[in-house]
N, C-alpha and C positions, 0 to 999 in steps of 0.2 A: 831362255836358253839360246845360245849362240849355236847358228848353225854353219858347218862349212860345205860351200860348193863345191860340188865335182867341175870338168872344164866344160860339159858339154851342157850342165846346168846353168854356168857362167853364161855360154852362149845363146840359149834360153830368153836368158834375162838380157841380154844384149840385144836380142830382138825386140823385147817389148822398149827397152831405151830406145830404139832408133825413131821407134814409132812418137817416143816422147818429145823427139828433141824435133820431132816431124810439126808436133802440134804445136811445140813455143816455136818454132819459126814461122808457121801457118797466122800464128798469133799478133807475131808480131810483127808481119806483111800488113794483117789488116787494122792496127791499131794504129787511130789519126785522129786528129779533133771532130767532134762529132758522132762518132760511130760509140755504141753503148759496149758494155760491157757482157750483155745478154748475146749483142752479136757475136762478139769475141767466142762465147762458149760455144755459141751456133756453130763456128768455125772449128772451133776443139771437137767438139762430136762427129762433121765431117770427117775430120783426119782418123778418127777412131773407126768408125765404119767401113772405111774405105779398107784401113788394113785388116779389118775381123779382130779388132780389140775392143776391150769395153776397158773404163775407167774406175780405178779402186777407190776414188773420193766420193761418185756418188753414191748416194745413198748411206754412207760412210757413218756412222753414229757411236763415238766413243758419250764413256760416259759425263766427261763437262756440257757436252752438247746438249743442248733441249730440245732440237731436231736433227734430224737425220741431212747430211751435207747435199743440199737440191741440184748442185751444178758438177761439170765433171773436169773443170778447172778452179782456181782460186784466182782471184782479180784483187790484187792490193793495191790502193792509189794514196801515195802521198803520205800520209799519217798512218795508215793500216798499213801495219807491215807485215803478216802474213793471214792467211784466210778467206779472205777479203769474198764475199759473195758478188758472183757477174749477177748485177741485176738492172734496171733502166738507167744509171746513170752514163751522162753523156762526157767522152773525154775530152781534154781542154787543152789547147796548148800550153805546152810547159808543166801538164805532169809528171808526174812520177809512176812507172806501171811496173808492179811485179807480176809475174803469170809464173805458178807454180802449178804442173801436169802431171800425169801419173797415168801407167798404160797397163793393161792385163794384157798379154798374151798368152796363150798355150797353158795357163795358169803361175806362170811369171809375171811378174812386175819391173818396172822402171818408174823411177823418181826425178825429177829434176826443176827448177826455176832460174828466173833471168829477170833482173831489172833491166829499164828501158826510160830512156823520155820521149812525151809523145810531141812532135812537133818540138819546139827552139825550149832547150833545156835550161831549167829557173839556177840561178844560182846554186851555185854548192852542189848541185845533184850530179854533175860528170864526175867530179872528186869522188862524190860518196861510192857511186857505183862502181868506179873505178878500185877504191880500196876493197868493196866487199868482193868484185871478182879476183879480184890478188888474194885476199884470204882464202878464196877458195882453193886457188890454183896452190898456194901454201900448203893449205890441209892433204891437199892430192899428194903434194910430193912430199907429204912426212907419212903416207900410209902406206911404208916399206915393210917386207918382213924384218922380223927380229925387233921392230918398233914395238910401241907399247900407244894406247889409244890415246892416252894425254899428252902424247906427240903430236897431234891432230891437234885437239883443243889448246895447246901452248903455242903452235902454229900460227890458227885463225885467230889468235884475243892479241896477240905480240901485234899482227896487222892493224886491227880495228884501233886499239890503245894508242898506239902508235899514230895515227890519226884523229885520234881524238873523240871517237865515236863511242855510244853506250854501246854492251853487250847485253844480251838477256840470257841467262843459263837457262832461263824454263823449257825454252824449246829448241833444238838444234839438232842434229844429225842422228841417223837412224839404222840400222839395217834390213836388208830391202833381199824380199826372196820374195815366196809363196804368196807372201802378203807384204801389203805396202809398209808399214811399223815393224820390225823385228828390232830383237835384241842385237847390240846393244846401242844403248844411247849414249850418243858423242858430244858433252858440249861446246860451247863453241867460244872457252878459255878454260884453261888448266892447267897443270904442269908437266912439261914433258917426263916421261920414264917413270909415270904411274899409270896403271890399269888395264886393261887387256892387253896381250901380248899380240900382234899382231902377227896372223899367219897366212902362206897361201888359200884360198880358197874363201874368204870373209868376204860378201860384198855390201859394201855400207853406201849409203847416201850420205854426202859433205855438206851442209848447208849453211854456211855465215851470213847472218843478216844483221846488220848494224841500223843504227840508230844516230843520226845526222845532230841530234841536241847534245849528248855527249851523257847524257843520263843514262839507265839501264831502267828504267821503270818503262812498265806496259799494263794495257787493261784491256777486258776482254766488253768487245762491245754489245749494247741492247739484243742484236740479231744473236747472239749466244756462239758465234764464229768469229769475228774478225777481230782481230788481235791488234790493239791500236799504244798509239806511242803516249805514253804520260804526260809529256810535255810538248805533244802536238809539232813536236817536231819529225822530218820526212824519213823513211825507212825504206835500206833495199837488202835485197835477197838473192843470195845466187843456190844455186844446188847444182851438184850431178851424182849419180849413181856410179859407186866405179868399184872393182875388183881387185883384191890383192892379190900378187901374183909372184912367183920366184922372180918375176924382171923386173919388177914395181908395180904398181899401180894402174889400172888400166881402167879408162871412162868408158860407160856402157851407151851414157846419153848423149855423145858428142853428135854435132849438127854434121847429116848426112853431105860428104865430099862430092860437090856438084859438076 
């Protein structure tokens, strides 16, 4: 069931985005060749403490999973394009890092992720990242009222195609209240002026993440989380959490104005 926000519920949820967008920058201050990705998390959990939030991934256990989600961010590098478990490995120059966060506040949520390169960027990855934050920023400005949801998805697949990059419909954009998953799911190609009508008060999470080989195939790897590219080629990911609104569209998770 689709639910709609009232404006003081929007803002709610706009507090736990702030917190989110607190911890992929915290994130991404400390990610350098060297430093693992377990530290990374270390860093995510400070930022959550600090504001009296706690994280809707951990623990987190839908039923594909064989365990319950151990960490309270997602660390994707390279070929793992979303899920990615923060565990002892060490980052390299000329990765690829996606960090995808999630914050509970006051029993609100925000959603959001960000690719990145760590240290001097391998070929093709400024390109890639660069199209999937445009598709986002696409999806943002087709989630007008009076739209319809495969405004969104006809949006973000026009960018990525356009590019050259595979798409994967299995997983893609969400809505985001109470609980981190709500209805309804947005994928991330379709055609515009089919499926939900788009009204004030919906707030959805946006999230394109492209696929640098130009395939659309993925697999779910041994750890029963990490979502990896079929043909081993590098994957990024952007998100934010944003609100529709009578004046358009409005991000919950934009990085705090310093």
């Amino acid at each position: 069931m689709v639910e709609i926000k009232t404006a003081r519920e929007i803002d709610a949820i706009g507090a736990a985005g702030r917190v989110v967008a607190d911890i992929l920058a915290a994130a991404r201050a400390a990610a350098a060749p060297g430093v693992t990705l377990k530290e990374l998390d270390g860093v995510a959990r400070d930022v959550l403490a600090r504001a009296g939030a706690t994280s809707p991934f951990l623990n987190y256990h839908p039923a594909f999973a064989p365990v319950p989600y151990p960490a309270v961010i997602c660390t994707s590098v390279n070929d793992a394009a979303l899920h990615g478990i923060p565990g002892d490995y060490r980052l390299r120059d000329g990765d690829l890092l996606s960090v995808d966060a999630g914050a509970t506040l006051d029993g609100w949520v925000g959603d959001a992720a960000v690719s990145f390169s760590v240290g001097t960027p391998a070929d093709g990855d400024p390109e890639l990242i660069s199209a999937t934050e445009a598709a986002l920023a696409a999806g943002i400005a087709a989630a007008r009222p009076g739209g319809r949801l495969g405004d969104i998805s006809a949006a973000i697949g026009q960018v990525g195609r356009s590019a050259g990059y595979g798409i994967s419909t299995d997983l893609g954009g969400h809505g985001v209240g109470r609980t981190m998953h709500e209805d309804p799911h947005i994928p991330n190609r379709g055609k515009a002026g089919r499926g939900l009508r788009l009204v004030p008060g919906l707030v959805l999470a946006i999230e394109p993440w492209f696929i640098a080989g130009g395939r659309d195939g993925i697999y779910l790897d041994e750890d029963g989380w990490t979502i990896r590219t079929a043909d081993a080629s590098r994957a990024a990911h952007a998100e934010h959490t944003i609100a529709v609104t009578g004046d358009g569209p409005v991000i919950l998770t934009a990085p705090r104005q310093r």
